[in-house]
TITI-559992 format. One record per residue: x, y, z of N, C-alpha, C in turn; residue number from 1. Coordinates in pm, 1 decimal. Atoms other than C-alpha are relative to their C-alpha. Example, Ala and Ser with C-alpha at 12.3 -4.5 7.8 and 13.67 -1.06 7.14 Angstrom:
SITE/89.0/-119.0/0.0/1230.0/-450.0/780.0/90.0/120.0/0.0/1
SITE/-82.0/-119.0/-6.0/1367.0/-106.0/714.0/-77.0/109.0/73.0/2
***
This chain:
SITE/-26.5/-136.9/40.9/23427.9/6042.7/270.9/88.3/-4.2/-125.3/1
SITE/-71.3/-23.0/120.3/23553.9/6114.9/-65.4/106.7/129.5/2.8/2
SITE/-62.8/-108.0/20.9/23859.2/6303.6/-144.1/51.4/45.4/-136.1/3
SITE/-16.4/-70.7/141.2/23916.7/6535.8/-461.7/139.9/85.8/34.5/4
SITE/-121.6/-99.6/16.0/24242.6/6709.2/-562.3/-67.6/91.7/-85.5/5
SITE/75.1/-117.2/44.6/24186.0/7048.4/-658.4/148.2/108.8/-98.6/6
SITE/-152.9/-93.7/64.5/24450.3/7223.2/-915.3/-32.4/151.7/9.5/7
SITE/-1.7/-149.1/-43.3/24498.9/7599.4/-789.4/21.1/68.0/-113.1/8
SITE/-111.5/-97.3/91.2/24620.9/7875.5/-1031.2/-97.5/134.7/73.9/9
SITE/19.2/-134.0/-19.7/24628.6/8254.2/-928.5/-57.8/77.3/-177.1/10
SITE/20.9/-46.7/75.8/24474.7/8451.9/-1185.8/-73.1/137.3/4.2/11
SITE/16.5/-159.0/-65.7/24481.7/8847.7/-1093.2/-9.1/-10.9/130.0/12
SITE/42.6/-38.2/-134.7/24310.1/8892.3/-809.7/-45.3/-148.4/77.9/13
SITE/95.7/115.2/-14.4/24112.3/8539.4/-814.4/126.3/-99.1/27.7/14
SITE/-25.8/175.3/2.3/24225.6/8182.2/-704.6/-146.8/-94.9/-68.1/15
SITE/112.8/41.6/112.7/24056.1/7958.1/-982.5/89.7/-161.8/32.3/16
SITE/11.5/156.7/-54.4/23991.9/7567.7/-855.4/-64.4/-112.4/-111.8/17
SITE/68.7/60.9/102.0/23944.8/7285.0/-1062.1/63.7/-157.3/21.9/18
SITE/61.2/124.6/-67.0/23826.8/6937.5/-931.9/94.4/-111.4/-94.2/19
SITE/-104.0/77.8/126.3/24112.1/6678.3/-1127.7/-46.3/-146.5/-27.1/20
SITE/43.9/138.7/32.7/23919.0/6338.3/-1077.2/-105.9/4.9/-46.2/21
SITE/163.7/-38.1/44.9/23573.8/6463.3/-1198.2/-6.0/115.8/-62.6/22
SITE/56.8/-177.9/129.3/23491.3/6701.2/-1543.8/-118.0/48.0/142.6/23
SITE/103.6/-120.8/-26.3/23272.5/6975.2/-1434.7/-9.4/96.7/107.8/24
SITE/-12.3/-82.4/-86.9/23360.2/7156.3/-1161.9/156.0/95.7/-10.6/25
SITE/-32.0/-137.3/10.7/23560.9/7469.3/-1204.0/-33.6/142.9/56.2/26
SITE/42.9/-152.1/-75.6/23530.1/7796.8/-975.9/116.4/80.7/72.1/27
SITE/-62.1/-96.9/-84.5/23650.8/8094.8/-816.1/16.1/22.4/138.4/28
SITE/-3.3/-58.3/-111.1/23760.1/8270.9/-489.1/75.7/120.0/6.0/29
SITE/-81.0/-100.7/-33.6/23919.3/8575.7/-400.9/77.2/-20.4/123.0/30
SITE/-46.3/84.1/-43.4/24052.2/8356.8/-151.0/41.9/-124.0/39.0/31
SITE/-8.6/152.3/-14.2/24163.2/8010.8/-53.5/-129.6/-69.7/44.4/32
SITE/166.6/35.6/-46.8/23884.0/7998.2/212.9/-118.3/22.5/-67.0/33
SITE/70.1/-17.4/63.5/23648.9/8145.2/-13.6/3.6/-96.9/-140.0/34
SITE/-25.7/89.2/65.1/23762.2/7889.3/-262.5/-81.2/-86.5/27.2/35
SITE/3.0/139.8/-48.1/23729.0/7612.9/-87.4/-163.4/6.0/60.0/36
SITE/104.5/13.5/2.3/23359.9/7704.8/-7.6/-108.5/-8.2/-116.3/37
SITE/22.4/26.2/110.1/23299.4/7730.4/-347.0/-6.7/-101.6/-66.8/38
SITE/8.7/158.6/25.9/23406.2/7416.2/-417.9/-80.7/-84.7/9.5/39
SITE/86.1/81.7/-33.5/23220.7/7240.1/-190.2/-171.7/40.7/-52.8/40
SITE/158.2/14.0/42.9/22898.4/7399.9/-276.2/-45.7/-53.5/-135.9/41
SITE/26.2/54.1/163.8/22933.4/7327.7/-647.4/-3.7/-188.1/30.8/42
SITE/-43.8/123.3/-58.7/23068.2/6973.8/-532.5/-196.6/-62.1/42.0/43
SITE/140.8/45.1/-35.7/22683.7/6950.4/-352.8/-75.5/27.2/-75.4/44
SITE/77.0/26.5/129.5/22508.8/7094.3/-628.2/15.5/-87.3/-115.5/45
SITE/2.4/54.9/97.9/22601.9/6927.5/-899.3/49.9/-155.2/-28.2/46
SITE/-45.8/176.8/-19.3/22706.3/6568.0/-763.2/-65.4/-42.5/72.9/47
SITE/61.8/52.2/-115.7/22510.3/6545.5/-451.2/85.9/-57.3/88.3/48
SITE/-80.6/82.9/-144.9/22783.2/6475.8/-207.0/35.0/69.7/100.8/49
SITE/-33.5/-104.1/-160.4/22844.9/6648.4/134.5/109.6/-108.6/45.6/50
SITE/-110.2/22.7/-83.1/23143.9/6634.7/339.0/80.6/-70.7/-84.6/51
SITE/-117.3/17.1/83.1/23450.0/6578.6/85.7/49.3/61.9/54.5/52
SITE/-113.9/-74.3/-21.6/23795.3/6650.0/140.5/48.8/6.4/-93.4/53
SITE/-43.1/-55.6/110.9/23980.5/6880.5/-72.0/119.7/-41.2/0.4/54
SITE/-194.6/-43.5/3.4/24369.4/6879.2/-131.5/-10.8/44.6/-107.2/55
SITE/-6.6/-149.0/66.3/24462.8/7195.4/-268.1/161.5/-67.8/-80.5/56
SITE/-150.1/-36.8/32.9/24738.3/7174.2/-515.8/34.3/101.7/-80.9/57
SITE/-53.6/-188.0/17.7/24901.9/7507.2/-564.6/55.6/0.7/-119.1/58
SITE/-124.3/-59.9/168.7/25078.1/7588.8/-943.1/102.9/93.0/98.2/59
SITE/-102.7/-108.5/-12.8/25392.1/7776.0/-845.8/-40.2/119.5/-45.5/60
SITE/-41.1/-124.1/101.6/25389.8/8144.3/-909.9/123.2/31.2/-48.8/61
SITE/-120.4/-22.1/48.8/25629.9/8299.2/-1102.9/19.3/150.3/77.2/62
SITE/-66.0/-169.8/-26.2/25817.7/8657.8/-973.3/-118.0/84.0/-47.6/63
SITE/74.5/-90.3/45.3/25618.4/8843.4/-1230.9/-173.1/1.5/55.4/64
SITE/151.8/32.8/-40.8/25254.4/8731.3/-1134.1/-4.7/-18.0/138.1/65
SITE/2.8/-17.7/-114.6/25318.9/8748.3/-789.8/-34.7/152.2/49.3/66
SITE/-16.3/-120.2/-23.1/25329.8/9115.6/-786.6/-128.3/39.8/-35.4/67
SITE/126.7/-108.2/77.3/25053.7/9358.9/-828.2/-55.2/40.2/-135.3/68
SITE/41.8/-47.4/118.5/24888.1/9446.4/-1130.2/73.9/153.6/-54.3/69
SITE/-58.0/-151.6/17.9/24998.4/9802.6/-1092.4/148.2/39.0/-23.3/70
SITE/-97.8/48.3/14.9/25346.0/9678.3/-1037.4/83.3/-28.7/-101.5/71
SITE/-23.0/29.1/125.2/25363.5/9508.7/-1360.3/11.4/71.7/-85.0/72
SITE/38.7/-174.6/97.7/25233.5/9813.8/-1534.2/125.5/71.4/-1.4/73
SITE/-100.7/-124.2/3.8/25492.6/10022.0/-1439.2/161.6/-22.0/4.3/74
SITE/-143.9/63.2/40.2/25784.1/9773.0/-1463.1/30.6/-15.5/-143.6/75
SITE/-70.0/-8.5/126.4/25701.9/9749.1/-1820.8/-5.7/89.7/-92.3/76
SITE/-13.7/-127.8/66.4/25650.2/10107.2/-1883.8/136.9/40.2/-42.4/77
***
């Protein structure tokens, strides 16, 4: 079984994944779990490998990007 690290970043609404030992895989989720199925399917399309393990590594958020969109808006009105 092969395992891939996966670098996280929040970006709005999305969690955006991106495979660190192998170019070409890059994708979305609107969640972790939804991530992480993403992954793997790209992972089987475009390498041919089933059953990998992920490790997720998370970027820190900061205060500001933690918060709501709407949030932001109206903190820097």
């Amino acid at each position: 079984m092969t395992l891939y690290h996966v670098s996280v970043q929040r970006d709005g609404k999305w969690y955006v994944g991106r495979v660190l030992e192998r170019r070409g895989v890059t994708t979305q989720g609107r969640s972790l779990d939804e991530l992480v199925a993403m992954l793997r399917d790209a992972i089987e399309t475009l390498w041919n490998e089933r059953d990998v393990q992920l490790e997720l590594v998370l970027a820190p958020e900061s205060p500001a990007s933690a918060r709501p969109a709407r949030a932001r808006r109206k903190a820097s009105a």
